[in-house]
SERO-4910 file (N, C-alpha, C, O; in steps of 0.05 Angstrom, whole numbers):
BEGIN
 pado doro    nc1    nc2    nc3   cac1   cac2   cac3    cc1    cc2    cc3    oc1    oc2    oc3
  Unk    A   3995   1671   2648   4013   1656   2665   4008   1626   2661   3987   1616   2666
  Unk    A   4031   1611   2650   4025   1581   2645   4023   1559   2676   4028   1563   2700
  Unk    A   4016   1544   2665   4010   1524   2688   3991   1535   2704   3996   1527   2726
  Unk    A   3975   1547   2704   3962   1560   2731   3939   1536   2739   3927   1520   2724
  Unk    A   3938   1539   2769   3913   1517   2769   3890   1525   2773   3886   1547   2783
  Unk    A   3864   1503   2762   3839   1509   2752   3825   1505   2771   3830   1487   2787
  Unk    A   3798   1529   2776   3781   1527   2792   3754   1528   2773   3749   1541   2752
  Unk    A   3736   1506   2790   3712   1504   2784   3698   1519   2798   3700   1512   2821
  Unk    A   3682   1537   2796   3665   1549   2813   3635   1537   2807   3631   1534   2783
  Unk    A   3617   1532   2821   3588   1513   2820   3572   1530   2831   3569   1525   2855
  Unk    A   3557   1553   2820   3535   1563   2839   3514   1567   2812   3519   1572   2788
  Unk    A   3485   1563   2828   3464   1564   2808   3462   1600   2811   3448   1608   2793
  Unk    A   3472   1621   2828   3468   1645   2828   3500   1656   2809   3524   1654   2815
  Unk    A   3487   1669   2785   3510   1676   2775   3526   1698   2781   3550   1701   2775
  Unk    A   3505   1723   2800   3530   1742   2816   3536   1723   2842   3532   1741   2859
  Unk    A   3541   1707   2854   3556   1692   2865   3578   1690   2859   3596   1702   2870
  Unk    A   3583   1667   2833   3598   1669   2804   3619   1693   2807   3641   1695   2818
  Unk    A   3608   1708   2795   3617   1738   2784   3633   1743   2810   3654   1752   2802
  Unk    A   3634   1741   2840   3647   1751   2863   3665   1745   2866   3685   1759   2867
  Unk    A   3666   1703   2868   3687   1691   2872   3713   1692   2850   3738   1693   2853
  Unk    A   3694   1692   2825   3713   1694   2808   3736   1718   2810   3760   1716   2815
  Unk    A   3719   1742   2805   3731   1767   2815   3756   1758   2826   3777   1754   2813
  Unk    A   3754   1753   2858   3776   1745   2876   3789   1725   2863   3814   1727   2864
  Unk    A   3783   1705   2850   3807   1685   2847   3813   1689   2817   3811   1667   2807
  Unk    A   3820   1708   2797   3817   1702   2765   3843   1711   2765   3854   1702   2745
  Unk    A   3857   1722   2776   3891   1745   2780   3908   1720   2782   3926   1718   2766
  Unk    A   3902   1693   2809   3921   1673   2805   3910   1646   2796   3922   1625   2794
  Unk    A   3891   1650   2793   3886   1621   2775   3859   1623   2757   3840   1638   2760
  Unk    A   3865   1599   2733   3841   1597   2719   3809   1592   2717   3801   1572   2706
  Unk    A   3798   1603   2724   3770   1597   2731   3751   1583   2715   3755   1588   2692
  Unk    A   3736   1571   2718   3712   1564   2699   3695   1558   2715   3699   1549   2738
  Unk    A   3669   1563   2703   3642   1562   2726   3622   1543   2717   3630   1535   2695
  Unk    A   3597   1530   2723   3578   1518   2723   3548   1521   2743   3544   1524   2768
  Unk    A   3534   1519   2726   3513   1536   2739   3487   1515   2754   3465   1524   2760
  Unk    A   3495   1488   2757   3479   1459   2762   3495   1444   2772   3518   1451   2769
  Unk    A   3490   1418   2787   3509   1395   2791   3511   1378   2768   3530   1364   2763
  Unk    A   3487   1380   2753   3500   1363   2733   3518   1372   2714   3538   1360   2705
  Unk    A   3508   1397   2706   3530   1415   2692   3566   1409   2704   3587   1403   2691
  Unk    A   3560   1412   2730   3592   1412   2744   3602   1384   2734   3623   1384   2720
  Unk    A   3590   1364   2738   3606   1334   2735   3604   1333   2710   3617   1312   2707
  Unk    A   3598   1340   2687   3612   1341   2655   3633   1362   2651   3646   1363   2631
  Unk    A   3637   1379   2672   3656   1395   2666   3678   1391   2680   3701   1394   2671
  Unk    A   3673   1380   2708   3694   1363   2720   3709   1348   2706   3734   1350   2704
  Unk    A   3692   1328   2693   3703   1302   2671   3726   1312   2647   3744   1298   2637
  Unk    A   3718   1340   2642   3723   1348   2615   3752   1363   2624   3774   1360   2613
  Unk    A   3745   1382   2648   3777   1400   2655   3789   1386   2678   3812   1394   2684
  Unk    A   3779   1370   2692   3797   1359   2715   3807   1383   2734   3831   1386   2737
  Unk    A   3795   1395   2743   3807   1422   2761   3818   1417   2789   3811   1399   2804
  Unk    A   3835   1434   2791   3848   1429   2808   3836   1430   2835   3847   1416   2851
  Unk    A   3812   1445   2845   3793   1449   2866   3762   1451   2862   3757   1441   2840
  Unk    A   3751   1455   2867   3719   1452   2864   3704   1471   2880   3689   1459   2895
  Unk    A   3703   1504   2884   3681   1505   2899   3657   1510   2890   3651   1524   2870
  Unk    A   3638   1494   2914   3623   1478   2904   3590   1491   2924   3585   1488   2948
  Unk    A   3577   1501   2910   3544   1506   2931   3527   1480   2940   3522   1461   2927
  Unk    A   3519   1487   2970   3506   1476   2973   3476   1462   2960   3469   1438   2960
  Unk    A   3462   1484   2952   3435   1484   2955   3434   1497   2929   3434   1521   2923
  Unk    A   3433   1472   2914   3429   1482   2880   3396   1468   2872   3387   1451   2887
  Unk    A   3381   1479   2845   3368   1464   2837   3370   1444   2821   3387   1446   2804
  Unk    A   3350   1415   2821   3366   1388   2808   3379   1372   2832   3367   1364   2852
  Unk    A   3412   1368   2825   3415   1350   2852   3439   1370   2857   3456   1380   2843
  Unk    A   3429   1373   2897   3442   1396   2902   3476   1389   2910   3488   1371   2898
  Unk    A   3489   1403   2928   3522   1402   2928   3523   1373   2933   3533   1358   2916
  Unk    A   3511   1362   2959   3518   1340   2978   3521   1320   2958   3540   1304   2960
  Unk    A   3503   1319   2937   3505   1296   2925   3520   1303   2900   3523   1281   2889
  Unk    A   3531   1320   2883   3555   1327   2866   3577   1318   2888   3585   1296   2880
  Unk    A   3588   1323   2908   3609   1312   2914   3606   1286   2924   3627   1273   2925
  Unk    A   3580   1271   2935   3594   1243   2935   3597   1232   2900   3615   1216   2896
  Unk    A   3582   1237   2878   3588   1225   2854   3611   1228   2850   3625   1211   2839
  Unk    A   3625   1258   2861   3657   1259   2848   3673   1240   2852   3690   1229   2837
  Unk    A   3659   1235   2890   3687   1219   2904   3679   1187   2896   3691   1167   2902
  Unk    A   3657   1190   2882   3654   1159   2879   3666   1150   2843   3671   1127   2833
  Unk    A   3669   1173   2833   3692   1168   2808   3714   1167   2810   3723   1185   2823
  Unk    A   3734   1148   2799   3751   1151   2798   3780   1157   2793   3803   1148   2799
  Unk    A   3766   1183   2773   3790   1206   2761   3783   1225   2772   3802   1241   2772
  Unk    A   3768   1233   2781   3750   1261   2802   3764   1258   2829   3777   1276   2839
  Unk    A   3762   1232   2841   3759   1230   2874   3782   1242   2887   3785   1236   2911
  Unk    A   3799   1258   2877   3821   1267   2890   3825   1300   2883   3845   1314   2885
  Unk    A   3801   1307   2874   3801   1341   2872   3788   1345   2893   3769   1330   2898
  Unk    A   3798   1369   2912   3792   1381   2939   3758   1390   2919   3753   1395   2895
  Unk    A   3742   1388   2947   3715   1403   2945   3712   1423   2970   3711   1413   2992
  Unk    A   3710   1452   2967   3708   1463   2990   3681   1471   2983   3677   1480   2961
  Unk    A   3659   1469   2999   3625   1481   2995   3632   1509   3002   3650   1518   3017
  Unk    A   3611   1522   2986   3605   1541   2994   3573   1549   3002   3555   1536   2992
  Unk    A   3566   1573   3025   3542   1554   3029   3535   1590   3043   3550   1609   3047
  Unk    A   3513   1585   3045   3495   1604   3066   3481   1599   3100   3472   1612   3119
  Unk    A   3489   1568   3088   3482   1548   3120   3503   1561   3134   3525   1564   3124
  Unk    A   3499   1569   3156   3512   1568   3183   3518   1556   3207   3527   1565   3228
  Unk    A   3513   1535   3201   3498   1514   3225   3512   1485   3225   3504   1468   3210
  Unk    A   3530   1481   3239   3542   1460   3254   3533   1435   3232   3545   1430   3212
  Unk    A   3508   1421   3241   3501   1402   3219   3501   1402   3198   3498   1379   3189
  Unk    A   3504   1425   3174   3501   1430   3148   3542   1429   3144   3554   1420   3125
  Unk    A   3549   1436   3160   3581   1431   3162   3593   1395   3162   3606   1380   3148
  Unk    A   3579   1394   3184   3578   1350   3182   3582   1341   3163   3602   1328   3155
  Unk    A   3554   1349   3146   3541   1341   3134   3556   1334   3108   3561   1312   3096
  Unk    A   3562   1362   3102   3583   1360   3082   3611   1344   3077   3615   1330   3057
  Unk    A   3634   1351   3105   3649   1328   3112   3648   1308   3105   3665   1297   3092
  Unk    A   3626   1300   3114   3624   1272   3118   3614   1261   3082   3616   1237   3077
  Unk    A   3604   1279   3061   3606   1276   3033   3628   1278   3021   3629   1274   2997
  Unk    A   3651   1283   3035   3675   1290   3017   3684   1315   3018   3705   1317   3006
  Unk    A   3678   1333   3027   3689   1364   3022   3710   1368   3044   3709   1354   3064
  Unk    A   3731   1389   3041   3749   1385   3042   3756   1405   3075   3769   1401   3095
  Unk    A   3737   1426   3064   3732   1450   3081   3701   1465   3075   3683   1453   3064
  Unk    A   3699   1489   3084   3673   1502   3087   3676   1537   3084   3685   1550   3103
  Unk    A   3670   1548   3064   3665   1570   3063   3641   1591   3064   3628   1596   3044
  Unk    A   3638   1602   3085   3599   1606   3084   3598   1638   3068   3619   1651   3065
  Unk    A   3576   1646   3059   3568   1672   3045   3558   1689   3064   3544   1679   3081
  Unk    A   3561   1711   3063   3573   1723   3039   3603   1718   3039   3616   1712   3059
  Unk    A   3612   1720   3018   3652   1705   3016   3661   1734   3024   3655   1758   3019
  Unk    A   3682   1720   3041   3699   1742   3048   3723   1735   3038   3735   1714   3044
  Unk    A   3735   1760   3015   3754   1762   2998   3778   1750   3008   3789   1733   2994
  Unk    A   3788   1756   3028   3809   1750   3046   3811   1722   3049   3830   1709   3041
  Unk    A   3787   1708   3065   3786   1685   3069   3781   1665   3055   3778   1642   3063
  Unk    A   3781   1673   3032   3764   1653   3009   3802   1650   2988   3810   1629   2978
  Unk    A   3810   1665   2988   3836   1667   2971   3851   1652   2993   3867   1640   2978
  Unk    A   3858   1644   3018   3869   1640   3037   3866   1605   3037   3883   1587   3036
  Unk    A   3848   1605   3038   3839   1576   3033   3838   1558   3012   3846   1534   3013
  Unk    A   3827   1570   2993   3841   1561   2965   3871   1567   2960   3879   1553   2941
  Unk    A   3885   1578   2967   3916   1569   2967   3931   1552   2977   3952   1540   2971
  Unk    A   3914   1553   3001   3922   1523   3023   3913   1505   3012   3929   1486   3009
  Unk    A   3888   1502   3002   3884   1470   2986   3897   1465   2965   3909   1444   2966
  Unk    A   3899   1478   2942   3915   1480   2921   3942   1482   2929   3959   1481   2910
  Unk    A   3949   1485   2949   3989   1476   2947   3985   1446   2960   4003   1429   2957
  Unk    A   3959   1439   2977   3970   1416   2988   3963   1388   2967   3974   1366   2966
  Unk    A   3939   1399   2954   3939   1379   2921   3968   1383   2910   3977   1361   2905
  Unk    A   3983   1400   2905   4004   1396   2891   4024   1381   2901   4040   1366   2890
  Unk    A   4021   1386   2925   4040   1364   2937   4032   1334   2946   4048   1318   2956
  Unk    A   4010   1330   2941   4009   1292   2939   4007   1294   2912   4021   1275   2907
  Unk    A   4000   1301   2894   3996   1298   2870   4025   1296   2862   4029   1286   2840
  Unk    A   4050   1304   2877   4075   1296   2876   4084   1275   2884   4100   1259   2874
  Unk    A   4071   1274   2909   4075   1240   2919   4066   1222   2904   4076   1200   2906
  Unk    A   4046   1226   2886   4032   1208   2883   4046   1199   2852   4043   1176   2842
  Unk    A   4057   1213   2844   4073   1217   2822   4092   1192   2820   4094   1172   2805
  Unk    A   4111   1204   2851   4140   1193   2858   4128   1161   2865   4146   1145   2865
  Unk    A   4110   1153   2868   4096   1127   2882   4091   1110   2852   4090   1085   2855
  Unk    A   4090   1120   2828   4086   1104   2804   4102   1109   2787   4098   1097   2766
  Unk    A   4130   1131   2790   4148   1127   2774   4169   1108   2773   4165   1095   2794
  Unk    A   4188   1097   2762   4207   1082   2764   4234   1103   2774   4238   1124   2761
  Unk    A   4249   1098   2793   4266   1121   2798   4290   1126   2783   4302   1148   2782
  Unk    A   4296   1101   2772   4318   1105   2748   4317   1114   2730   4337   1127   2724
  Unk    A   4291   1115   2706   4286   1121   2687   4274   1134   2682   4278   1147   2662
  Unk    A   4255   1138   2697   4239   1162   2710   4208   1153   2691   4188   1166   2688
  Unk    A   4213   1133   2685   4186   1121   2669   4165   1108   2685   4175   1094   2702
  Unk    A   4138   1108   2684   4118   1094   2701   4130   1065   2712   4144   1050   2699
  Unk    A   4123   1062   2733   4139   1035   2735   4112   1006   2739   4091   1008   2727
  Unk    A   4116    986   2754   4094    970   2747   4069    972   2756   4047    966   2746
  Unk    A   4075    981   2778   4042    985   2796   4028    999   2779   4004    993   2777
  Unk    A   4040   1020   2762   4027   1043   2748   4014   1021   2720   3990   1020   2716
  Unk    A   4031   1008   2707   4025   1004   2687   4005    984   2697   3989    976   2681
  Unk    A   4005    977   2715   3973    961   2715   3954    965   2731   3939    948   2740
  Unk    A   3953    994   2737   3930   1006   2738   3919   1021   2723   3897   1032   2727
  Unk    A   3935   1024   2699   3936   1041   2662   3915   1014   2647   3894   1014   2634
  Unk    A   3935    994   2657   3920    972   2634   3889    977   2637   3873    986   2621
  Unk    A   3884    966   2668   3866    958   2677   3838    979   2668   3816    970   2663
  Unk    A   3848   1009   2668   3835   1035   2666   3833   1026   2644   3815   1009   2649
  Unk    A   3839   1024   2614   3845   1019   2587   3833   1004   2585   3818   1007   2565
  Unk    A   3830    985   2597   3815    959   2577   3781    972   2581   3763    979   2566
  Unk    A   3785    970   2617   3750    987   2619   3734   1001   2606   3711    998   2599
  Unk    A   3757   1023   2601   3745   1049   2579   3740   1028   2546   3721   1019   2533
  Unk    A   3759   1028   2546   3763   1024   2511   3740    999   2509   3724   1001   2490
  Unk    A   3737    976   2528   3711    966   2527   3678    967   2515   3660    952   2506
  Unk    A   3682    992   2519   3648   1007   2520   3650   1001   2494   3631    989   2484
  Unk    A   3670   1008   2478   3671   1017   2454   3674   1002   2424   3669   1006   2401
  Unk    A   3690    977   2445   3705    954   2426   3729    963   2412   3738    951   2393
  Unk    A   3738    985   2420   3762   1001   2406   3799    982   2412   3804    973   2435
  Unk    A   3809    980   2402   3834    961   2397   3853    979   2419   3857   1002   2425
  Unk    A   3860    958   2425   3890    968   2453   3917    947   2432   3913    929   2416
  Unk    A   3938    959   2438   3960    947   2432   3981    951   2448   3991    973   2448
  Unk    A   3993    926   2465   4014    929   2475   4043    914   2475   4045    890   2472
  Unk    A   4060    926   2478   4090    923   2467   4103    918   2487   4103    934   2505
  Unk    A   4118    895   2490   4150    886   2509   4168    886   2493   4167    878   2470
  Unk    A   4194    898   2509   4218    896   2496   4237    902   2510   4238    922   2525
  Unk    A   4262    879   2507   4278    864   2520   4296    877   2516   4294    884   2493
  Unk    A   4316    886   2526   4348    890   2523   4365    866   2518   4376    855   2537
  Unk    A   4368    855   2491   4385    842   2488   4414    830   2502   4432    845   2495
  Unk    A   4422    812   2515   4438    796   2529   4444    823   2540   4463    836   2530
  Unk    A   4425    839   2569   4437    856   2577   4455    847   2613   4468    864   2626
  Unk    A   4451    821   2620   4468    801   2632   4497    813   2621   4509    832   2630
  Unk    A   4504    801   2604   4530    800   2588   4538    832   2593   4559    835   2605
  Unk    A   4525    853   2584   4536    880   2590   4543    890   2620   4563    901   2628
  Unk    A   4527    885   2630   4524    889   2652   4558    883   2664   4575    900   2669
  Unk    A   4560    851   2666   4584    838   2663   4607    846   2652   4629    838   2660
  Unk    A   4606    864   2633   4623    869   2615   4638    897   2623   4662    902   2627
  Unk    A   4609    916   2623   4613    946   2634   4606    955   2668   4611    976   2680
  Unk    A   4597    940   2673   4591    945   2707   4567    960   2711   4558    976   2694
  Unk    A   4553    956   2737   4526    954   2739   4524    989   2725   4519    993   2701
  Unk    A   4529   1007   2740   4540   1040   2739   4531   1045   2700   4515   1060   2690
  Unk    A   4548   1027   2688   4545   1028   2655   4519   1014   2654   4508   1022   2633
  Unk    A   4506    999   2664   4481    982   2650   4457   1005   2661   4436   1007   2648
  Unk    A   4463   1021   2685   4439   1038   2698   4437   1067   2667   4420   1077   2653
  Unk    A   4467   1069   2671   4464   1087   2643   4452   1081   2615   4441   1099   2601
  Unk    A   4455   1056   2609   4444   1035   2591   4410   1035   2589   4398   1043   2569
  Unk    A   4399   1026   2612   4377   1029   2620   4367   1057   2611   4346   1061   2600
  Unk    A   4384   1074   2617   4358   1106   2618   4355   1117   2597   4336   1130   2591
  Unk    A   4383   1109   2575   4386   1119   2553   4370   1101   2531   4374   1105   2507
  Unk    A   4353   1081   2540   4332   1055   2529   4308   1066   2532   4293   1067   2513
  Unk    A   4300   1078   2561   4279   1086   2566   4271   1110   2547   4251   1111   2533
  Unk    A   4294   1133   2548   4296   1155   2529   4287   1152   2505   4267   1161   2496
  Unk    A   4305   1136   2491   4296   1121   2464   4261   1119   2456   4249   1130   2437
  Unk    A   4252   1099   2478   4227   1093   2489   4202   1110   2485   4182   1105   2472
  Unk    A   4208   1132   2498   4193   1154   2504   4200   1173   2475   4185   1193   2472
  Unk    A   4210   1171   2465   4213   1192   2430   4200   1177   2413   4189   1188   2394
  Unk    A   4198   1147   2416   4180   1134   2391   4151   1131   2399   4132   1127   2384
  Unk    A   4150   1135   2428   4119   1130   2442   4115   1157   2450   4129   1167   2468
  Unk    A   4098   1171   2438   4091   1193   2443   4070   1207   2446   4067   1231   2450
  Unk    A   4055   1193   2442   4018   1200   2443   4014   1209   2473   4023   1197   2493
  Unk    A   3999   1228   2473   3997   1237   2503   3980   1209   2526   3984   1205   2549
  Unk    A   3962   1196   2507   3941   1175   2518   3965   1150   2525   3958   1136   2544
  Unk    A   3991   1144   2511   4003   1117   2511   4017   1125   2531   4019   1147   2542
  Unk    A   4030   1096   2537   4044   1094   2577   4070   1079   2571   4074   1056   2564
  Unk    A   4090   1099   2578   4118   1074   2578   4124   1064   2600   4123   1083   2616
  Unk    A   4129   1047   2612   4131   1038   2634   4158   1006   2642   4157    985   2629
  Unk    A   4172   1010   2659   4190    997   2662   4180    973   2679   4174    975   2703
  Unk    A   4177    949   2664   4169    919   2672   4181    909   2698   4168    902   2718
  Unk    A   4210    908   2696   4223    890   2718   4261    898   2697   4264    896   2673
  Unk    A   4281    906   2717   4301    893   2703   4303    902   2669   4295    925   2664
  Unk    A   4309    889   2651   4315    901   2617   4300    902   2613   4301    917   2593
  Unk    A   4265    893   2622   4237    895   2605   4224    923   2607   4230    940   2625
  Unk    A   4212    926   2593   4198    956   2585   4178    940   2574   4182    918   2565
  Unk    A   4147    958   2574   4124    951   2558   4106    984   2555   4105   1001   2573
  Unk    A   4096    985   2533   4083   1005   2527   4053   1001   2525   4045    981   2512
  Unk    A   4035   1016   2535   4013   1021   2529   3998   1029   2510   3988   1050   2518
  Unk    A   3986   1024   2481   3973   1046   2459   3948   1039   2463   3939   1018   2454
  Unk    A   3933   1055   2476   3893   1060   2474   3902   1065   2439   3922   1073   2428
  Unk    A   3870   1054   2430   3868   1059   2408   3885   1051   2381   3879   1061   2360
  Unk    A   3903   1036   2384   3921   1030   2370   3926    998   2359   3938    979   2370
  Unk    A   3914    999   2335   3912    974   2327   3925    959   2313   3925    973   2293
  Unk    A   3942    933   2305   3965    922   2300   3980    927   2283   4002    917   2283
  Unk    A   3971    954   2254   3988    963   2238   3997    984   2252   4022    984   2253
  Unk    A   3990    998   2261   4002   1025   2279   4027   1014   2307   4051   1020   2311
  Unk    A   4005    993   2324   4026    985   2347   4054    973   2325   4077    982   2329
  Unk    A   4049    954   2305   4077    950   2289   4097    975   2282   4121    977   2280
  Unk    A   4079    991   2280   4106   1014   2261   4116   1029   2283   4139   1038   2281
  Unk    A   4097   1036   2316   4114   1047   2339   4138   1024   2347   4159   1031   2359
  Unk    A   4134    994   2341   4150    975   2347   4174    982   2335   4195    987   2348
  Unk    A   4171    985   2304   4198    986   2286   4209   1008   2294   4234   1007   2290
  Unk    A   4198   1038   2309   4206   1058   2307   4225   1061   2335   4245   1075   2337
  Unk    A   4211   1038   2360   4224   1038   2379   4255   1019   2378   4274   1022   2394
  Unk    A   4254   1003   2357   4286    983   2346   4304   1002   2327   4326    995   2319
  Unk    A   4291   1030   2321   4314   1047   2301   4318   1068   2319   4334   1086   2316
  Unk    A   4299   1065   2345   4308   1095   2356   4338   1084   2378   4360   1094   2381
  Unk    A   4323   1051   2393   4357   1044   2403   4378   1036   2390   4400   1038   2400
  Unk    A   4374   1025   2361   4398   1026   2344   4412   1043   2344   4436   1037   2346
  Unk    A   4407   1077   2340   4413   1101   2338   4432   1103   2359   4455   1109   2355
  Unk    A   4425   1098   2379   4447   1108   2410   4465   1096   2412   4478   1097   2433
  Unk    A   4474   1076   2387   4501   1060   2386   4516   1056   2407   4540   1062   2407
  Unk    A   4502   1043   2428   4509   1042   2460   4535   1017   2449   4526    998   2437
  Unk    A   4554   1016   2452   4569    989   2443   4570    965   2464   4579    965   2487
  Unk    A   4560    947   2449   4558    920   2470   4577    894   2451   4565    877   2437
  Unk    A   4605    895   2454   4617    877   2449   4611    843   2449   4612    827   2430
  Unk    A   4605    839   2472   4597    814   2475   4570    806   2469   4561    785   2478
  Unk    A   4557    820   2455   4528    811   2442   4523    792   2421   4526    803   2399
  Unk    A   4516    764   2420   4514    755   2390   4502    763   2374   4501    751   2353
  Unk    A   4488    792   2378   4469    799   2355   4487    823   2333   4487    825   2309
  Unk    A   4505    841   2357   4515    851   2334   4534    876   2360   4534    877   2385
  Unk    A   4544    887   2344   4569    908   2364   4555    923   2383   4560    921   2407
  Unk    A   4537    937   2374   4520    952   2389   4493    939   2406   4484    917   2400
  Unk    A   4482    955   2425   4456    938   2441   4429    953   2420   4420    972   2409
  Unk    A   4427    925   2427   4396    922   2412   4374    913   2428   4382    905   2450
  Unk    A   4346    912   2424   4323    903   2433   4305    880   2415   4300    882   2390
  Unk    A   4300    866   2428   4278    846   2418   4253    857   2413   4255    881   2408
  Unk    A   4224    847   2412   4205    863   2420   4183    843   2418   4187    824   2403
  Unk    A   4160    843   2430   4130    829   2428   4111    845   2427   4108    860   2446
  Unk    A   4096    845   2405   4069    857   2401   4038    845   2407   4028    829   2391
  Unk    A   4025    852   2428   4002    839   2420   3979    864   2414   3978    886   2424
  Unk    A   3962    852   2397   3936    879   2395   3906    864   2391   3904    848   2373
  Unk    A   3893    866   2401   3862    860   2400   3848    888   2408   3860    908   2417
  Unk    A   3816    885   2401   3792    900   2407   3787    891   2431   3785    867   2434
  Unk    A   3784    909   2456   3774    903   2471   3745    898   2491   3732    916   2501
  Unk    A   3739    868   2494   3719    873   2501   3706    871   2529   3724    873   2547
  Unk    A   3676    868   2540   3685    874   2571   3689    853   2591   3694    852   2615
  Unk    A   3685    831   2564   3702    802   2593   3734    794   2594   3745    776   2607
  Unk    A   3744    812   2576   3772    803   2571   3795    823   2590   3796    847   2591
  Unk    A   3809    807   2601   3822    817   2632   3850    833   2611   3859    830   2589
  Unk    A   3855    849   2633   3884    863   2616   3905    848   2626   3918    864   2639
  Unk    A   3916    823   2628   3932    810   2630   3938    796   2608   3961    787   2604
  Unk    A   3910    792   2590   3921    775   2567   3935    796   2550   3952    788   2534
  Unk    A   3929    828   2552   3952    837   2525   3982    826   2542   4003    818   2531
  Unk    A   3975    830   2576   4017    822   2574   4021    792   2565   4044    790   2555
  Unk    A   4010    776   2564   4018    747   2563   4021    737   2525   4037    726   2510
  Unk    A   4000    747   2523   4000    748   2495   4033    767   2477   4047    765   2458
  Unk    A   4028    789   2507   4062    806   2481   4083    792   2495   4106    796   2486
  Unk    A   4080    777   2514   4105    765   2528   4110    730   2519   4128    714   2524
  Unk    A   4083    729   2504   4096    701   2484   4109    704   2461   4123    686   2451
  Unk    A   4100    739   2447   4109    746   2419   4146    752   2427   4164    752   2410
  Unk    A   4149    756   2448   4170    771   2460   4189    744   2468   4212    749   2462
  Unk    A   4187    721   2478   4202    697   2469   4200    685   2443   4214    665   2440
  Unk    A   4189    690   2429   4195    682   2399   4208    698   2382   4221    690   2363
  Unk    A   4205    730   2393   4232    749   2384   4257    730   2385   4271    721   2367
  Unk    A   4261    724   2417   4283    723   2426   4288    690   2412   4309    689   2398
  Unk    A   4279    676   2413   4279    643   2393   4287    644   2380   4304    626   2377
  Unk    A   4282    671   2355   4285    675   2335   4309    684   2329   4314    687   2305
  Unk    A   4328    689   2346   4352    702   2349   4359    737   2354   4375    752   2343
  Unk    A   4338    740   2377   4333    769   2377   4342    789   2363   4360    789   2347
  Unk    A   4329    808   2369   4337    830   2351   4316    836   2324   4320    848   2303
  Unk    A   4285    819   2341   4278    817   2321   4236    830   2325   4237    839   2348
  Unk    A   4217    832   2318   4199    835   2325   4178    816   2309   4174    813   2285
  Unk    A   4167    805   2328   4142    792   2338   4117    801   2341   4116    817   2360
  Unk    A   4094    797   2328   4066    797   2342   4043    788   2332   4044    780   2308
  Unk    A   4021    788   2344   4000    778   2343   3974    792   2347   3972    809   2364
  Unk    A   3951    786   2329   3928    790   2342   3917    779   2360   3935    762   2357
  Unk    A   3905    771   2376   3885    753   2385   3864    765   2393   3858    789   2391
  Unk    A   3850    742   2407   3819    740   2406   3813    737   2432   3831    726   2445
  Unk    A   3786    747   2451   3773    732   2476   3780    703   2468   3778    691   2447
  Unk    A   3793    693   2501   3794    656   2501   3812    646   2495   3822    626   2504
  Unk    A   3823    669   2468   3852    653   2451   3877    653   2460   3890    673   2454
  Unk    A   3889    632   2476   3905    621   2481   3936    615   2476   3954    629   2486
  Unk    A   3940    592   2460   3958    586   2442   3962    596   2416   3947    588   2398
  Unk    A   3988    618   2410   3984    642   2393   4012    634   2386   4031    626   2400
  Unk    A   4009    638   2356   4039    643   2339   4038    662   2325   4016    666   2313
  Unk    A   4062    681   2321   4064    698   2316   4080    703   2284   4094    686   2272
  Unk    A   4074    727   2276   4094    737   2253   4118    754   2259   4119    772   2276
  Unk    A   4138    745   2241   4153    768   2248   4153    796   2237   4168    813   2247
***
């Protein structure tokens, strides 16, 4: 069954293991871990949809696997229900008050244990919807800004450690004022989605982020992607909106709508803020347009570096 969602099960007793699983393997995917530290590399690795989780492991026991989860922040929003042999009011607190979500005590009772994990797991699905609808763009259905700069920000951090190259892309809808004007807002919203579309077929790496700027701007995200590669997703994103021969009469660039574009790409390192890739692709991205748009722009730069001219 596709899509099913993933449970972690965490007990240092592996017929424990063997029980819960039993009960939950018919509607969803299981995977187990037999340590807390074990759990938080496997957390990291499958992202599951729930966590139950033992108290009283050897090494570092539940209490403290779930505050590390909730103190990460790609973990902190998977339900943790303990499971536990404690019976006792304070060992319940206790937990709470670490992050867990609910409380299951042992021996598991089949009934109640499937009951509860369905209730947590539909109600993750449903902010994980909200949470969705809160960083998409509603027109285009593409990340919109809040998202993309909490992508950057994630991106530069990671890719930091590493010194590994980020590259990011703006691109303009050419005199889309004038269309707008021309064909009425109704035609420019259509305009818009069929740009974004475009967008999303040339950017396609599961890691890269399309995301709608403000208005005609779009900017893309590439982890890992360094100025010969971010160039050729650039060219690939100016032949994929050429293609949709959207016709824009009143354009000085040419019959059909076209896009400008700004590239910037550097290595990232860990004092350099993710604002300079936008400023840096949003200077390459007025010299597109200088240039008589329709045209692509970019740059490397450096920590510090500033005042930047670009190639076309």
């Amino acid at each position: 069954m596709a899509n099913r969602a993933v449970i972690l099960i965490v007990d240092d007793e592996i017929s424990n293991i063997e029980i819960m699983s039993a009960v939950l393997e018919d509607d969803y995917e299981v995977c187990f871990a037999t340590s807390g530290e074990e759990a938080l590399k496997i957390a990291q690795t499958v992202l599951p949809d729930l966590i139950l989780l033992d108290v009283l492991m050897p090494g570092i026991d539940g209490y403290e696997v779930c505050q590390r989860l909730k103190k990460d922040r790609m973990l902190a929003d998977i339900p943790v229900i303990f499971t536990t042999g404690l019976n006792d009011q304070d060992a319940e607190v206790r937990g709470l008050s670490a992050g867990a979500i609910d409380y299951v005590t042992k021996p598991i009772q089949p009934v109640i244990l499937l009951a509860r994990v369905a209730n947590h797991v539909e109600l993750k699905r449903l902010r994980d919807q909200l949470a969705q609808m809160a960083v998409t763009d509603a027109l285009t259905g593409l990340s919109n800004r809040r998202h993309l700069e909490q992508t950057l920000a994630t991106e530069t951090a990671k890719l930091s450690r590493t010194g590994e190259w980020l590259s990011v892309i703006m691109v303009d809808i050419d005199f889309f004022k004038l269309f707008n004007d021309t064909f009425g807002h109704p035609a420019g919203d259509r305009c818009l989605a069929m740009v974004a579309a475009a967008l999303t077929r040339a950017v396609h790496l599961a890691t890269d982020l399309t995301a709608r700027y403000g208005g005609e701007e779009f900017v893309c995200v590439l982890p890992g992607r360094d100025h010969e590669a971010a160039a050729l997703v650039a060219k690939e994103i100016q032949e994929q909106v050429s293609s949709l021969r959207i016709p824009h009469p009143e354009s000085a660039v040419g019959p059909c709508v076209t896009v400008s574009i700004g590239v910037a790409s550097a290595c990232c390192l860990p004092d350099m803020s993710p604002s300079q890739w936008i400023a840096h692709a949003d200077r390459q991205l007025y010299l597109s347009k200088r240039a008589g748009r329709n045209e692509i722009f970019s740059t490397v730069f450096h920590e510090q570096q500033i005042g930047v001219t670009g190639d076309s």
